[in-house]
C-alpha positions in Angstrom: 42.2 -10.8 -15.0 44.0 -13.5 -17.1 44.4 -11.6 -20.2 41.0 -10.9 -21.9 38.9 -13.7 -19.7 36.8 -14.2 -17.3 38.2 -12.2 -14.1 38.5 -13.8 -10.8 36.0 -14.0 -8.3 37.9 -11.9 -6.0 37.6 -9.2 -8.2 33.8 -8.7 -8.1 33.5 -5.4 -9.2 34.9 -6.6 -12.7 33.6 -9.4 -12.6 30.0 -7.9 -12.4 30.6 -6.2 -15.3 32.3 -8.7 -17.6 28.4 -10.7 -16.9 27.1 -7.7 -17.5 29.0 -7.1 -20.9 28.1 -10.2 -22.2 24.8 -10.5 -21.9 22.5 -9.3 -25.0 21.0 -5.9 -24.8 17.7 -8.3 -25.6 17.9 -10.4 -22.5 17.3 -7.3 -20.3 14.4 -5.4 -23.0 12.7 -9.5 -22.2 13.6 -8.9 -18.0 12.1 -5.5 -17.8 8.8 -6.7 -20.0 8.6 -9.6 -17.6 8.9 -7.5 -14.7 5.9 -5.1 -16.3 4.0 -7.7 -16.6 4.3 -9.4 -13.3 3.2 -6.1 -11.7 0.1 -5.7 -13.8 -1.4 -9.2 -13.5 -2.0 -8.2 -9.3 -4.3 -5.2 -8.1 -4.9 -2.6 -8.8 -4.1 -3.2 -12.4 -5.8 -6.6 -12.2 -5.2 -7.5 -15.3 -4.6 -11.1 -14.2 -5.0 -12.9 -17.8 -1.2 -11.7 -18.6 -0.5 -14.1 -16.0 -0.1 -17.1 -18.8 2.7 -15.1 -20.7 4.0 -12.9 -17.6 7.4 -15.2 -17.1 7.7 -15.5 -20.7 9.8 -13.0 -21.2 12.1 -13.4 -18.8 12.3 -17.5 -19.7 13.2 -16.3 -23.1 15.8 -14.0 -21.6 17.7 -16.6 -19.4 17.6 -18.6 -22.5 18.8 -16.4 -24.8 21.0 -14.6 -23.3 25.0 -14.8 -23.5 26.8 -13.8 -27.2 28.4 -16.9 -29.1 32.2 -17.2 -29.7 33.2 -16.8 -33.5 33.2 -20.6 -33.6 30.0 -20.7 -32.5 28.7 -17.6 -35.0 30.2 -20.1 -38.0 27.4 -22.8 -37.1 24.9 -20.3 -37.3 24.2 -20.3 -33.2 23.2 -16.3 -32.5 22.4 -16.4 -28.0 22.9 -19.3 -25.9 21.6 -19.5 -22.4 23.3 -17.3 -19.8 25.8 -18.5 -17.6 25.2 -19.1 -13.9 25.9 -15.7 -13.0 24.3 -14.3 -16.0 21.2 -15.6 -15.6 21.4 -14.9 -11.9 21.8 -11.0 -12.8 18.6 -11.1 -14.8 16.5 -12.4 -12.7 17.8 -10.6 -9.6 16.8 -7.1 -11.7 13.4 -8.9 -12.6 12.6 -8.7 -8.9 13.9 -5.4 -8.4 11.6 -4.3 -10.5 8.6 -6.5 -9.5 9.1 -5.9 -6.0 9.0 -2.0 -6.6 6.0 -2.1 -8.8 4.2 -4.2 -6.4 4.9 -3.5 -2.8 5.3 0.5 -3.8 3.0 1.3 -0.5 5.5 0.4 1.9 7.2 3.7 1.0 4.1 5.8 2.4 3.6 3.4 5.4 7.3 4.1 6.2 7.2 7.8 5.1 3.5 8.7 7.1 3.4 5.9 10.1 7.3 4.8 10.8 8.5 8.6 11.3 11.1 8.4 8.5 12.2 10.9 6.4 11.1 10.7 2.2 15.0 10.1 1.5 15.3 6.7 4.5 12.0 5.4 3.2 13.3 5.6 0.3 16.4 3.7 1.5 14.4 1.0 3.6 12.2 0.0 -0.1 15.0 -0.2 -1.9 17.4 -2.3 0.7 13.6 -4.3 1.0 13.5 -5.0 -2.7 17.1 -5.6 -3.2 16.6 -8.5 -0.2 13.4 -10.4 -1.8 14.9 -9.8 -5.4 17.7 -12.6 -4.4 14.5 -15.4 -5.0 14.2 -14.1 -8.6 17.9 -14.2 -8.7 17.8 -17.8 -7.3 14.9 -18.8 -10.0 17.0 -17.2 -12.6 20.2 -18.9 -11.3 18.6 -22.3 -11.0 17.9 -22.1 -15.0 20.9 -21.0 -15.7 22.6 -24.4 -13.8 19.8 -27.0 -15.4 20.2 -25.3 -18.5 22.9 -26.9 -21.4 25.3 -24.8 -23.0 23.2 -24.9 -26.5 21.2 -23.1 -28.2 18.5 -24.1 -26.6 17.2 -26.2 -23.5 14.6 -28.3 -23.1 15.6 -29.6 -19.9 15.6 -26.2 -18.4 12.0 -25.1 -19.9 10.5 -28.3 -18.7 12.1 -28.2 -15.2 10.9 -24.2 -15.0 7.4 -24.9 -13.4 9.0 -27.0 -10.5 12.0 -24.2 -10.1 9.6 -21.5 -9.7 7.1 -23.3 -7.3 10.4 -24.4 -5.1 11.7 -21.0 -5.0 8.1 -19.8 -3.9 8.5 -22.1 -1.2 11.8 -21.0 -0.3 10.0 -17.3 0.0 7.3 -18.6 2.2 9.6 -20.6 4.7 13.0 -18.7 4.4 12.2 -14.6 4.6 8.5 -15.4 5.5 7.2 -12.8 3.1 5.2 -14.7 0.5 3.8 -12.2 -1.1 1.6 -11.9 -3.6 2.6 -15.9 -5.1 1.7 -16.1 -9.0 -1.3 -18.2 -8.4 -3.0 -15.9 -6.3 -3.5 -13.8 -9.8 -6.3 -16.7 -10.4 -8.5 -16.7 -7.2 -11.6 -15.5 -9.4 -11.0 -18.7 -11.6 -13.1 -20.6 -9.8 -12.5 -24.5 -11.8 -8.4 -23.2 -11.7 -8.2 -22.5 -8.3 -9.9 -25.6 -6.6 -6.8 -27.3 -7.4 -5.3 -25.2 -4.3 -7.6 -27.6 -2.4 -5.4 -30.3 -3.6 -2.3 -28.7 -4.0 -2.1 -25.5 -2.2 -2.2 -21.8 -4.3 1.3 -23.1 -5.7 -0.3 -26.1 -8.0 -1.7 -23.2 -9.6 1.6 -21.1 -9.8 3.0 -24.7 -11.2 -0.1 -24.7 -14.1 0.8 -20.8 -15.0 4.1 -21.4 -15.5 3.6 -24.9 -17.3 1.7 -22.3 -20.2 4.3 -19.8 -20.1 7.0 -22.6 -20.4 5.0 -23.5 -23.8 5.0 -20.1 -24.9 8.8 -19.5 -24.7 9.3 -22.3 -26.2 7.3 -21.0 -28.9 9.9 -18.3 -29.2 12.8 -20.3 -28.8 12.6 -23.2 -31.1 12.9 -23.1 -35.1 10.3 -21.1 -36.6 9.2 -24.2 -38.7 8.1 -25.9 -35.1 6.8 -22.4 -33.6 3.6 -22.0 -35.2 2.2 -25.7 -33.9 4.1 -24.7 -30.2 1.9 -21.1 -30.1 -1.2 -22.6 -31.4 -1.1 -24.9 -28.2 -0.1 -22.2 -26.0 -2.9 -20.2 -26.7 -5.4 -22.9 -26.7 -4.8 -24.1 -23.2 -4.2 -20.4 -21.9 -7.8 -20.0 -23.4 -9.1 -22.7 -22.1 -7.4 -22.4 -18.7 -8.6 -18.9 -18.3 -12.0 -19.8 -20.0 -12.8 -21.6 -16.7 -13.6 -18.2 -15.1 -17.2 -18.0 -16.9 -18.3 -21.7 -15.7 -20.8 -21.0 -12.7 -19.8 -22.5 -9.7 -22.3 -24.3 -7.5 -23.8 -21.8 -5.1 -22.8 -22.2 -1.5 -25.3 -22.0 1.7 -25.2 -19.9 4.7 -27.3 -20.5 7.6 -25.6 -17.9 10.4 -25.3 -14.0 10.3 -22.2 -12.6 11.8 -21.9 -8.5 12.1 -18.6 -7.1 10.7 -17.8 -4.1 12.3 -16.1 -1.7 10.2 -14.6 1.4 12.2 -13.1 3.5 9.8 -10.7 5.1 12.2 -7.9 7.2 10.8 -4.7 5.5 11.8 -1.5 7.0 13.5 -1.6 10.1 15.2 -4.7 11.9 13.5 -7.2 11.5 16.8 -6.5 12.4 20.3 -7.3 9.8 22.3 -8.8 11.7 25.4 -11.8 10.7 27.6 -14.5 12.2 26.0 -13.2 11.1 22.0 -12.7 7.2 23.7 -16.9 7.1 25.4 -18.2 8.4 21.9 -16.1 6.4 19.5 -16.8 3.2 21.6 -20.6 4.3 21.9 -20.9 4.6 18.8 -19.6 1.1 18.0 -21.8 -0.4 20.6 -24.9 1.3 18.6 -23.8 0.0 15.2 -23.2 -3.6 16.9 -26.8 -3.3 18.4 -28.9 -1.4 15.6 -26.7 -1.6 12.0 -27.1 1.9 10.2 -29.9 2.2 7.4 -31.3 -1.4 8.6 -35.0 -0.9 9.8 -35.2 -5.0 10.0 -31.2 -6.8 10.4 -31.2 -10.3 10.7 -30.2 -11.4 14.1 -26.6 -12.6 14.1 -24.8 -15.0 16.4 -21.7 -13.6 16.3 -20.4 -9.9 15.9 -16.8 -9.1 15.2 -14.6 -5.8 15.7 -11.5 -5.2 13.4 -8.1 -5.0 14.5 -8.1 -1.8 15.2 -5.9 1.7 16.0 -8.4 2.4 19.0 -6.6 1.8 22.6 -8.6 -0.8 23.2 -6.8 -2.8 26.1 -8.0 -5.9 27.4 -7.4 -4.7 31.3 -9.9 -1.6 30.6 -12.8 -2.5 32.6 -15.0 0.3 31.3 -14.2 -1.3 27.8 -15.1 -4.7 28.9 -18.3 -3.4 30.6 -19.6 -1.9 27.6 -18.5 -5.1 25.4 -19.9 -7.3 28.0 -23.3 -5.1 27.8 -23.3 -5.6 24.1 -22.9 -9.3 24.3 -26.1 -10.0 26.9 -28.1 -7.4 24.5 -27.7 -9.3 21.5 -27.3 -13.1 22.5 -24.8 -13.3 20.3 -20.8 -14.3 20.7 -18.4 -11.4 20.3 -14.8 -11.6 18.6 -13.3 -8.2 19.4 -9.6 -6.9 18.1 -7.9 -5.5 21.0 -4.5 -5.1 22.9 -3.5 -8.4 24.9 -1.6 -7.2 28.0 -0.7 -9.7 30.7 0.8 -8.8 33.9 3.0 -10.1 36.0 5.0 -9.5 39.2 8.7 -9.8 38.9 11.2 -8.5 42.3 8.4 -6.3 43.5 8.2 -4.4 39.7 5.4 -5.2 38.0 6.1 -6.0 33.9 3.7 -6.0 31.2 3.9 -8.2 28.1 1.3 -6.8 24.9 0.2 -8.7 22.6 -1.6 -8.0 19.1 -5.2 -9.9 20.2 -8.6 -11.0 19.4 -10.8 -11.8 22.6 -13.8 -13.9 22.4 -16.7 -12.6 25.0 -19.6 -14.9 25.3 -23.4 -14.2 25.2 -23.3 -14.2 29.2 -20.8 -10.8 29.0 -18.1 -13.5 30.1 -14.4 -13.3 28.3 -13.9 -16.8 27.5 -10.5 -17.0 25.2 -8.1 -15.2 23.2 -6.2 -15.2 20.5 -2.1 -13.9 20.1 -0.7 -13.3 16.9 2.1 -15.5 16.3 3.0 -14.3 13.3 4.2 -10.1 13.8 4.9 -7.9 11.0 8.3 -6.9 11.1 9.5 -3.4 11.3 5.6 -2.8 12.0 4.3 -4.5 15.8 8.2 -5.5 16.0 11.7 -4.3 15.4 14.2 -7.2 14.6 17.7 -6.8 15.8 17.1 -3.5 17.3 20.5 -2.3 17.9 20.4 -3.0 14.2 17.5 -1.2 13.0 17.0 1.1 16.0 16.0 3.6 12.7 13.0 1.8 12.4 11.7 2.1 15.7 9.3 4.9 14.5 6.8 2.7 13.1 6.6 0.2 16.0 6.3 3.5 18.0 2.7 4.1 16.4 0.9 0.5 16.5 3.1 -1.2 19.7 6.0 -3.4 20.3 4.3 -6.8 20.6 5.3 -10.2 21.5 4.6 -13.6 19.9 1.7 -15.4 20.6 1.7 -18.8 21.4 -1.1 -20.9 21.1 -2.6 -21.4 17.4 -5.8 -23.6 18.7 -9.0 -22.6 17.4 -11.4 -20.5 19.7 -14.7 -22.3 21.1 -17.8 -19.8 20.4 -20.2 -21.9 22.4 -19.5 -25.0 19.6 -18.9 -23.4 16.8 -14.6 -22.9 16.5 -13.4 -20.0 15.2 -10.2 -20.3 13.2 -8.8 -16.6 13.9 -5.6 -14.9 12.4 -4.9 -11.3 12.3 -3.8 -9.2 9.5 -0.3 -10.0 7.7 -1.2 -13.7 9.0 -3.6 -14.4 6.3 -0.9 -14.6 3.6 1.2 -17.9 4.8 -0.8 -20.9 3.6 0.6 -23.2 5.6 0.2 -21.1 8.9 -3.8 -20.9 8.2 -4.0 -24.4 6.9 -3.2 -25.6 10.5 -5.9 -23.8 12.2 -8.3 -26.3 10.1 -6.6 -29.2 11.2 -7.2 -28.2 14.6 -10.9 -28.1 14.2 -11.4 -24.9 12.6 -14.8 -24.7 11.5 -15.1 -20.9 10.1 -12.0 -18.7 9.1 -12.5 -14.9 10.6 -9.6 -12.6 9.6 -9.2 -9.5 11.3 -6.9 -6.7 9.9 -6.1 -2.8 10.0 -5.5 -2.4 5.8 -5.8 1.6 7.1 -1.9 1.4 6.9 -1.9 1.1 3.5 -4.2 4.0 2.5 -5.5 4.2 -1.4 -2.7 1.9 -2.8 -3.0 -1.8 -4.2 -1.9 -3.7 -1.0 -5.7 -3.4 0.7 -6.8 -5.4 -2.9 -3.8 -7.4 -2.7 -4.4 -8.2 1.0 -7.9 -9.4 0.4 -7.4 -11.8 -2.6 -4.4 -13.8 -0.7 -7.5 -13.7 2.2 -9.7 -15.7 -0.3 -7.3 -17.9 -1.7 -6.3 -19.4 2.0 -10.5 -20.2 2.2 -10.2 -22.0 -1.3 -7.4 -24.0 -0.1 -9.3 -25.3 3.1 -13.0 -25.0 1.9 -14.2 -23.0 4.7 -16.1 -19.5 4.8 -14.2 -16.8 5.9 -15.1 -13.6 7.6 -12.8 -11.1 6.8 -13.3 -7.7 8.8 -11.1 -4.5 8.5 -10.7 -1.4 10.1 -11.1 0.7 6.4 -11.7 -1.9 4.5 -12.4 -4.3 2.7 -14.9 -6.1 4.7 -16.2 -9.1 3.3 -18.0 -12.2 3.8 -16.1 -15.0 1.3 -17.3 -18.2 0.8 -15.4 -21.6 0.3 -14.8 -21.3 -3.5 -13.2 -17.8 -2.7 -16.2 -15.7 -4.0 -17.0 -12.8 -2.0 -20.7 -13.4 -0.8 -21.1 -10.0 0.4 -19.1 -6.6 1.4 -19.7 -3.2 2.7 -17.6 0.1 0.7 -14.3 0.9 1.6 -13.8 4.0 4.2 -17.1 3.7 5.9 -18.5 3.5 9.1 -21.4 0.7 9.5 -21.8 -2.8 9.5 -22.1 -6.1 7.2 -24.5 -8.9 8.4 -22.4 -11.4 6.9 -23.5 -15.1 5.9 -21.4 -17.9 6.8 -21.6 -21.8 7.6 -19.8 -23.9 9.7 -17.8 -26.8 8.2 -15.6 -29.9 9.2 -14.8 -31.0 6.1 -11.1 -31.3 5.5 -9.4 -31.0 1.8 -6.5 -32.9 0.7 -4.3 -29.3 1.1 -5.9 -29.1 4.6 -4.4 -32.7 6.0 -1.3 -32.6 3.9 -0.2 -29.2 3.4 2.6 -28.5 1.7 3.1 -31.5 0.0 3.0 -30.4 -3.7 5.7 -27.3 -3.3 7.9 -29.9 -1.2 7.8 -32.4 -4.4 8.6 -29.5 -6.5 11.8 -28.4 -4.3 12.7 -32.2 -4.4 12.0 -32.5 -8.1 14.3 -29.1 -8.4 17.4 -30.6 -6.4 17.8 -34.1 -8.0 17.8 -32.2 -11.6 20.9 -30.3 -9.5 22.3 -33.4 -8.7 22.0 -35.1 -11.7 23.3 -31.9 -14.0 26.1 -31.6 -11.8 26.9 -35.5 -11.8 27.0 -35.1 -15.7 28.6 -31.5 -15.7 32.2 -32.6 -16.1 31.6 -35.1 -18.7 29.3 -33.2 -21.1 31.8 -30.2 -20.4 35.1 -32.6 -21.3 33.2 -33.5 -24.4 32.7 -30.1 -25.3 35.9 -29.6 -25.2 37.2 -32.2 -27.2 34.6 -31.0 -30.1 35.9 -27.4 -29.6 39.4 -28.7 -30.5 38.4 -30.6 -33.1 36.5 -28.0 -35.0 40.0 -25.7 -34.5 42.1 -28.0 -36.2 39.4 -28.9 -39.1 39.6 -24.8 -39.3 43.0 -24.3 -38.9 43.7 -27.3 -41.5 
């Protein structure tokens, strides 16, 4: 350290706590309210209309953050902004926090399904949230750059809604984990969330943050300016959220599919022999056929089966009999989750790669096409850097160690194209978008939310599901293993659903459409803008930096020699 300043970089350890020491006991009471609230605004809680004040907090925290000099206490100046590394520190805890209150459930996934002791699941969310905390830290830190050295900064405030969209980006493209994005909270706002047709879900993360930017700086300006600044905040957070009540226009179905939902326990908790394989599938070939507690179902044209925990292999020929059967009794198409296994012949050993799969079977009993998720789940159908993680290898055990599909072209259901992902798939915008700009006609989603059990991710999981048919205006058929099983229509509104945890069947309404949004032929075009938008303020603070800082200086020293004279 020189003296009693700032210690150097190679001394991180001190460092860390000199930030630490400086910063306002305020600053983290406004991190850890933010963090609260962020967690409530998703499901369970739901209580989604904090959204408009959610980031306030921790705005008002990066803004007012760092204790004044004596100088500075003279002019009546109490918190400035937080440094760099200050306000990097603040929001890194921010998503310690958020992460732990949202994705909770990958504790019990690792602690039941991956074969890992209570104290290494422990270990693997915490290392988890520490990882995808660093894109809080990098909002955080971004403020802190764009932010002046006053009291307080506009420039910062008004560049927030850009930073946060940018970062969200970033999250989506970098660690391919975009999780539960801040406009999802809005799906059920129906007049909101059709700007994801334009925009993608993060125009609507940009118009949240836009409100909470007014709000903090509500908090942050003179009071004499406050009152007008909250009176506007609230109006358009009213207004905003007020959109919710308007009634949408109805939409109209004119095909039935069948969702299948298995309710199978997952993981080890059925023995697969002989005998438990012939009932289980019979008994899915009768609910296909004849849906429970329906004396007259409506005849559909295409029946689907979840991803599911059954051994279902494509090379089983008594499976593919019985499918086959199901497909010339009905006259309808069938869309099965199954276990993709191709075989080849390499030096006289034979080698097998599996894949996580959706086959398509025609009304004939013929297999047509299939579908290979390209996008696995890590540390759950695949175990990065395994030498690495070799721990890990417990959960990949219980649902496969799959390879990447390859192909991401729609399947062709006798004319009608089925835009298919599987599971964890659902959540990358951009990844689903491109399915509709390959003809796409109708979204069907299959999944296995069993994994999660009674937790929020299964809610969570289904709402990111309804915001990608929002953003492409296209039905979507969304059928689970445990649920939820849904039929959603293009304004994200679920048109109809079976109970969680139940065997049976949903005849499902659905229409086919070719109709392309502005999100669905440009993608990502708005969150790009943002991240440009986010990098020439960089540039231009930075150009600036040395000058405003040498003028600074020269108004420091001229204050000490007023004082001193």
């Amino acid at each position: 350290m020189h003296g009693r300043g700032r210690p150097r970089l190679h001394d991180p350890v001190r460092l860390l706590f000199w930030l630490v020491g400086r910063i306002h006991q305020d600053a983290w009471l406004f991190v850890v309210a933010s963090a609260a609230l962020q967690v409530l605004i998703f499901p369970l809680p739901n209580f989604y209309i904090l959204s408009w004040v959610a980031v306030t907090p921790l705005l008002v925290a990066l803004l007012r953050a760092r204790r004044p000099n004596t100088l500075q206490l003279t002019e009546g100046i109490h918190l400035l902004p937080a440094t760099a590394g200050q306000a990097f520190l603040l929001g890194y805890v921010c998503g310690i926090i958020w992460y732990a209150g949202t994705c909770y459930w990958i504790f019990a996934t690792m602690r039941q399904y991956g074969g890992l002791s209570t104290f290494a699941a422990v270990g693997v969310v915490f290392l988890f949230c520490l990882y995808l905390a660093l894109y809080h830290g990098l909002f955080g830190l971004l403020i802190g750059l764009l932010a002046s050295k006053k009291a307080f900064s506009s420039r910062a405030l008004l560049l927030s809604p850009a930073v946060w969209v940018a970062v969200e980006l970033a999250r989506t493209r970098i660690t391919a984990f975009p999780w539960d994005l801040l406009g999802i909270c809005q799906v059920d706002n129906i007049p909101l969330a059709r700007i994801a047709t334009v925009t993608g879900v993060y125009g609507i993360s940009f118009e949240i943050m836009v409100v909470n930017a007014a709000f903090a700086s509500a908090f942050l300006l003179r009071r004499e300016a406050r009152k007008k600044l909250l009176v506007a905040a609230f109006a358009a957070a009213i207004v905003l959220q007020g959109g919710q009540w308007i009634p949408a226009p109805p939409s109209v179905a004119d095909h039935t599919a069948r969702l299948v939902q298995q309710d199978l326990p997952v993981g080890d908790e059925v023995n697969w022999t002989k005998h438990e394989f012939t009932r289980t599938l019979n008994e899915f070939v009768g609910i296909s056929l004849m849906p429970i507690g329906k004396k007259e179902p409506r005849q559909p044209d295409l029946i689907v089966w979840p991803e599911s925990p059954a051994p279902f292999f494509t090379s089983d020929p008594v499976l593919h009999s019985s499918l086959a059967d199901v497909a010339e009794k009905s006259h309808a198409w069938l869309l099965i989750g199954m276990i993709g296994i191709d075989s080849t012949k390499v030096s006289f050993e034979h080698a097998q790669t599996i894949y996580n799969s959706a086959e398509l079977i025609s009304p004939a009993g013929e297999y047509t096409a299939r579908y290979d998720k390209m996008h696995l789940v890590p540390f759950g159908e695949y175990v990065p850097f395994q030498t690495i993680f070799s721990f890990a290898g417990g959960l990949t055990k219980e649902v496969g160690d799959f390879t990447h599909g390859k192909s991401n072209v729609p399947l062709d259901a006798g004319g009608k194209k089925l835009g298919v992902f599987i599971c964890y798939e659902s959540i990358f915008p951009d990844e689903v978008r491109r399915k509709a700009t390959g003809g796409a006609q109708l979204f069907v989603n299959i999944s296995n939310d069993g994994w999660y059990g009674d937790s929020g991710a299964f809610a969570q999981h289904l709402r990111q599901a309804r915001m990608r048919a929002v953003e492409n205006a296209r039905w979507l058929l969304r059928d689970t293993n445990t649920g939820v099983t849904a039929a959603i229509d293009p304004y994200g509104r679920i048109a109809g659903t079976m109970p969680r945890k139940l065997r049976g069947s949903l005849d499902a309404p659905y229409a086919l459409s070719d109709v392309t949004t502005f999100y669905t032929r440009y993608g990502d075009w708005f969150a790009y803008l943002c991240a440009i938008i986010t990098l020439v303020a960089l540039i231009v603070r930075f150009t600036f930096w040395t000058e405003e800082k040498a003028n600074d200086d020269r108004r420091v020293r001229t204050r000490i020699r007023a004082v001193e004279g």
